[in-house]
Kinemage of the C-alpha trace (Angstrom):
@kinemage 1
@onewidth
@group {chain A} dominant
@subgroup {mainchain}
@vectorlist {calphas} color= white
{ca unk a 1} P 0.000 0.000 0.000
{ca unk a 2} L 2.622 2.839 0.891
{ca unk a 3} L 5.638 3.108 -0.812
{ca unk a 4} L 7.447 5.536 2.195
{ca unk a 5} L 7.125 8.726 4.470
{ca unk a 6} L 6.460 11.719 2.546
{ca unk a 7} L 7.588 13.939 4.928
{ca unk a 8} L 7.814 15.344 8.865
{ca unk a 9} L 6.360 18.638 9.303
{ca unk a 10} L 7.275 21.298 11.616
{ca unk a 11} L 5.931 24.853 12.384
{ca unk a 12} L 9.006 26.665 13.685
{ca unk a 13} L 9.702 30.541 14.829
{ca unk a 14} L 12.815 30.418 13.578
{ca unk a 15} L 12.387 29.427 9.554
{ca unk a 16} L 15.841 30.772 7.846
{ca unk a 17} L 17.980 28.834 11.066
{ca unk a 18} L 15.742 25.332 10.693
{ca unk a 19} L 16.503 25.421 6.501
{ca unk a 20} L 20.360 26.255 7.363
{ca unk a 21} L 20.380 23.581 9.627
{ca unk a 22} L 18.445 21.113 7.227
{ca unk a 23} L 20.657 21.650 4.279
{ca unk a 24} L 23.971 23.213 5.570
{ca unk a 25} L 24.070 20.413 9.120
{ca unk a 26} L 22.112 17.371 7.698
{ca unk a 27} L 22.975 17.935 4.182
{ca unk a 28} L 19.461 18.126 2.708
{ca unk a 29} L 18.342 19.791 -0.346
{ca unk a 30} L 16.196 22.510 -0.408
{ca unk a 31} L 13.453 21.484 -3.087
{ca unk a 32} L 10.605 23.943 -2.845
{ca unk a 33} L 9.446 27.493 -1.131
{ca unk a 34} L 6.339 28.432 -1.712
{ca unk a 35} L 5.529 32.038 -0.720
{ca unk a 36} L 1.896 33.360 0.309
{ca unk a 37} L 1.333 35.074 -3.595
{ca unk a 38} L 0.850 31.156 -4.733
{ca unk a 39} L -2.346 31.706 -2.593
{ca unk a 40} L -3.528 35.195 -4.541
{ca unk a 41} L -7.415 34.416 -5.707
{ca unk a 42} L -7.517 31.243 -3.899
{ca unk a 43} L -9.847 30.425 -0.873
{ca unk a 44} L -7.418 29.271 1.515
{ca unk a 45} L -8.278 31.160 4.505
{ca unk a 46} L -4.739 32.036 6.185
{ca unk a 47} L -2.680 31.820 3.087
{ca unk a 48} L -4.955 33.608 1.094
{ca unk a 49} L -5.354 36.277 3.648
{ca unk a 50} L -1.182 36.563 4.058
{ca unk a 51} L -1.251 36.229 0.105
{ca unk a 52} L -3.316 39.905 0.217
{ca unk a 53} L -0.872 41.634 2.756
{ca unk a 54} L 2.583 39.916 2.383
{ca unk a 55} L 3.025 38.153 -1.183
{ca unk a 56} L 6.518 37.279 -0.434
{ca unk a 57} L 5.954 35.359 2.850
{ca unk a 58} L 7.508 32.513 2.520
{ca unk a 59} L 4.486 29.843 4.208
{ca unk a 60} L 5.957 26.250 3.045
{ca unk a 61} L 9.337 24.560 2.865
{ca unk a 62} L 10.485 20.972 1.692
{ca unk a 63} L 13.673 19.621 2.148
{ca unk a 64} L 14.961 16.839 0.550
{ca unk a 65} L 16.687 14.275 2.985
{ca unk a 66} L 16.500 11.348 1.430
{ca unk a 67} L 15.037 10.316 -2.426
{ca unk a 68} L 11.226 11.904 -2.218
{ca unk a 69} L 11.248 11.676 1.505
{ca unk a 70} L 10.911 15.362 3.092
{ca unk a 71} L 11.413 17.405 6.519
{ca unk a 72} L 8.091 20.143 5.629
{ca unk a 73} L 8.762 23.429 7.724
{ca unk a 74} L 6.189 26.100 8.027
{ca unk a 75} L 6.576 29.515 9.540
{ca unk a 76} L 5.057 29.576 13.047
{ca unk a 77} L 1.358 31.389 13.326
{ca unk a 78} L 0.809 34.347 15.671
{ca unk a 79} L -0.782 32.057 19.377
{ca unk a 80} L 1.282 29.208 18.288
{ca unk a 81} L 2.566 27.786 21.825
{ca unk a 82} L 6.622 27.385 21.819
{ca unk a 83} L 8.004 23.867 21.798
{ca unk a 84} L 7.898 21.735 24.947
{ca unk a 85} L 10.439 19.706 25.979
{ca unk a 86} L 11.250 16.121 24.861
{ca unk a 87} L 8.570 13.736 26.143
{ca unk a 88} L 6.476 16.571 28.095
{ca unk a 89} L 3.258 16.144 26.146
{ca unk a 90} L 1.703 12.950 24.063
{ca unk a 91} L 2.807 14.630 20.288
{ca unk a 92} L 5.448 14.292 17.815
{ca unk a 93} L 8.270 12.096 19.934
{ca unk a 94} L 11.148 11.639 17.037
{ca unk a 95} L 12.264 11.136 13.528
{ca unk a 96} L 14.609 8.802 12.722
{ca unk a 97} L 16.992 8.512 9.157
{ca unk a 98} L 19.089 5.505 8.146
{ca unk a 99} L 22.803 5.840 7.064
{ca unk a 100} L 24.664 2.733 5.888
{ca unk a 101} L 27.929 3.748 7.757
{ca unk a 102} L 26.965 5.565 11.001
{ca unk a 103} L 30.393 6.042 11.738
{ca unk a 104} L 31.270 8.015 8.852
{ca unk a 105} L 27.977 9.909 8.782
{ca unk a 106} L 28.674 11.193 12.462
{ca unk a 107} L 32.174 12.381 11.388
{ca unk a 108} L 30.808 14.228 8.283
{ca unk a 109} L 28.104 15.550 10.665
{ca unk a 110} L 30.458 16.764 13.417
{ca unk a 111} L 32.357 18.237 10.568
{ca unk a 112} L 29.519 20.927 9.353
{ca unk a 113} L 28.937 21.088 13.118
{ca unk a 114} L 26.004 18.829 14.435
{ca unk a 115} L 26.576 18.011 17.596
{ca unk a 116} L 25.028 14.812 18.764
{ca unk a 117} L 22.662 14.234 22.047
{ca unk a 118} L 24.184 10.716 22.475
{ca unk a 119} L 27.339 8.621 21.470
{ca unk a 120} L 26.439 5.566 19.123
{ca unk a 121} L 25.223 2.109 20.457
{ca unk a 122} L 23.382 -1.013 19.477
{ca unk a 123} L 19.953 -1.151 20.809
{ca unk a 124} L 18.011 -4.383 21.504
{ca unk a 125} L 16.830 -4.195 18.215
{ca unk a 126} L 20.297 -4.850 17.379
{ca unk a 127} L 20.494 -1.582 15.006
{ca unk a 128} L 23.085 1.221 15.503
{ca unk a 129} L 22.041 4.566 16.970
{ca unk a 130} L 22.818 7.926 17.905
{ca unk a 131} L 20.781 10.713 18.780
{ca unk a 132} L 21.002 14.684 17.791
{ca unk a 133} L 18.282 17.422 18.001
{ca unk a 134} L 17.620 20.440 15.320
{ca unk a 135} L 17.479 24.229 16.210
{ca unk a 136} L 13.910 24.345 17.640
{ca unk a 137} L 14.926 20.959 19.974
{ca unk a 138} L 13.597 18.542 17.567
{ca unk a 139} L 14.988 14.925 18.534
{ca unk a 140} L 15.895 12.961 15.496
{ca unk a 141} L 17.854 9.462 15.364
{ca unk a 142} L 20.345 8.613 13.020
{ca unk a 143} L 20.646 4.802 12.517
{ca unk a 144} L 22.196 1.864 10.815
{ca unk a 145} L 20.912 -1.337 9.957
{ca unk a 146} L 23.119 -4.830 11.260
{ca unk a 147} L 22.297 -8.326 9.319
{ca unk a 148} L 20.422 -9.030 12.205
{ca unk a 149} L 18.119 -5.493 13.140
{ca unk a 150} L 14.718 -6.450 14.106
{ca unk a 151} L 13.249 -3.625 11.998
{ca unk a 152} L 14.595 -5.813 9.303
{ca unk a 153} L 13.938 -9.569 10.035
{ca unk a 154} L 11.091 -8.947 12.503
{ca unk a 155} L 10.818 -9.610 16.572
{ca unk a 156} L 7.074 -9.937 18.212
{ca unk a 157} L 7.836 -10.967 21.726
């Protein structure tokens, strides 16, 4: 039935620093802006109302992290509540993105200037980890697959 994830959307008060950090940190590619004059004529209630008073708004982002698999940002609305912390509230917990060396993907990442939340390890699920967090506190796992990763040849306990 589905092919992949699309994308992870964020709403963020801090738009130019999350797209730096998406495509200068995590190496992304910045595939489309779409600014509030797409939404001139439409009835799109915000967007067409930001579309009347500030055309160049930009209102959507995509990043490109992987082959047609996203990171969506979206500038934050005015009453939008800041982010919690990690865990405070039942919501968005994590995202997680596969490498197939994580060694040399953390030394590339260190090297534009990620720093990471964790060291790597092998969780029970027998698939490599380490743990890092975006500009707005974000949490987001990086991980690598073993011959024997139960995301790969199953585990129902």
């Amino acid at each position: 039935m589905f092919n992949s994830i699309m994308h992870v959307s964020f709403y963020t008060d801090q738009l130019e620093e999350m797209m730096r950090f998406y495509t200068e940190v995590l190496g992304g590619e910045l595939k489309i802006v779409t600014r509030a004059k797409a939404y001139l004529g439409l009835n799109r209630g915000y967007y067409s109302e930001v579309a009347e008073t500030n055309p160049e708004q930009i209102l959507i982002v995509y990043i490109e992290v992987a082959p047609q698999q996203f990171i969506e940002l979206f500038p934050a609305v005015d009453g939008q509540k800041p982010h919690t912390a990690w865990n405070e509230r039942i919501d968005y917990s994590h995202f997680a993105l596969t490498v197939d060396d994580i060694y040399a993907a953390r030394e590339e990442l260190e090297g534009r200037g990620l720093t990471f939340d964790t060291e790597i390890s092998k969780g029970p699920s027998e698939t490599y980890q380490m743990w890092a967090h975006d500009p707005d506190g974000n949490k987001f796992e990086i991980m690598q697959f073993t011959d024997k990763s139960y995301q790969l040849v199953g585990h129902i306990m």
